[in-house]
C-alpha positions as CSV (number, residue, x, y, z in Angstrom):
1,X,2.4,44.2,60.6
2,X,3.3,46.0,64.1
3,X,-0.3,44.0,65.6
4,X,1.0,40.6,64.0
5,X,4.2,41.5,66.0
6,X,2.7,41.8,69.3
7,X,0.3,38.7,68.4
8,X,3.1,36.5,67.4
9,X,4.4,34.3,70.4
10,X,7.4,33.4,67.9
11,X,10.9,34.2,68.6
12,X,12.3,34.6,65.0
13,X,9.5,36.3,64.0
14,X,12.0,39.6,62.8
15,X,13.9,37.5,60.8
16,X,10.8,35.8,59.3
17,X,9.1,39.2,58.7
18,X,13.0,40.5,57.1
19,X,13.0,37.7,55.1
20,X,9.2,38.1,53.8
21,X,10.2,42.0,53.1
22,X,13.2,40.4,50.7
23,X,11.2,38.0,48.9
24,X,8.1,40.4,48.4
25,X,10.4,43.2,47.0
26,X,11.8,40.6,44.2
27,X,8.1,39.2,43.7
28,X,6.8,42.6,43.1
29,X,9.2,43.6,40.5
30,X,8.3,39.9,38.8
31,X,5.2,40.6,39.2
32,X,5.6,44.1,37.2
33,X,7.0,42.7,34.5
34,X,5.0,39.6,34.2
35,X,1.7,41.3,34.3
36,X,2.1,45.1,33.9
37,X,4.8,44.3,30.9
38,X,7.4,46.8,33.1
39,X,10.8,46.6,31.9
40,X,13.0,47.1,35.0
41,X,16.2,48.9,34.6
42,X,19.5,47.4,35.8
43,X,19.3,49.6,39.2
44,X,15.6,48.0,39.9
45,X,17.1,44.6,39.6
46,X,20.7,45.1,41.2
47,X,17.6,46.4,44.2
48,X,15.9,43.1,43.7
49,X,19.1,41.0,43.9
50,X,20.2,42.0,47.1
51,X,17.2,41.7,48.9
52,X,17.3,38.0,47.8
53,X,20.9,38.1,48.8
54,X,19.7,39.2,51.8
55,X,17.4,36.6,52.3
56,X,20.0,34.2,51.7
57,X,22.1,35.6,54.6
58,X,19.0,35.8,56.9
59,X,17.7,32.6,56.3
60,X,21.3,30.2,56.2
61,X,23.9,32.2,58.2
62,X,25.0,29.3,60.5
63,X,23.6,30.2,64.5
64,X,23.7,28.7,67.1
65,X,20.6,26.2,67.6
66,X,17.3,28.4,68.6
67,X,19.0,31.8,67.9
């Protein structure tokens, strides 16, 4: 990820990658149950839920334009 970094000629590109991080956390654990039959606890998806909360803030927090 630190080489897409220093190839990316995007600005956001932290917020894009913090946002990835949130939805990949959440998509794993779905991915756990769905396939591997896991049965998260409530602590694995309190985790889950606020990384998508997270995303949420990092993705619609009103900026200003190109921030």
């Amino acid at each position: 990820m630190g080489l897409s970094r220093l190839c990316s000629r995007a600005p956001l590109f932290g917020r894009i990658l913090a946002a990835y991080g949130g939805v990949f956390v959440a998509g794993s654990l779905a991915w756990g149950v769905v396939v591997d039959k896991f049965r998260p606890d409530r602590w694995d998806i309190i985790g889950a839920a606020i990384c998508l909360i997270g995303v949420a803030v990092i993705m619609y927090a009103p900026r200003g334009v190109g921030q």
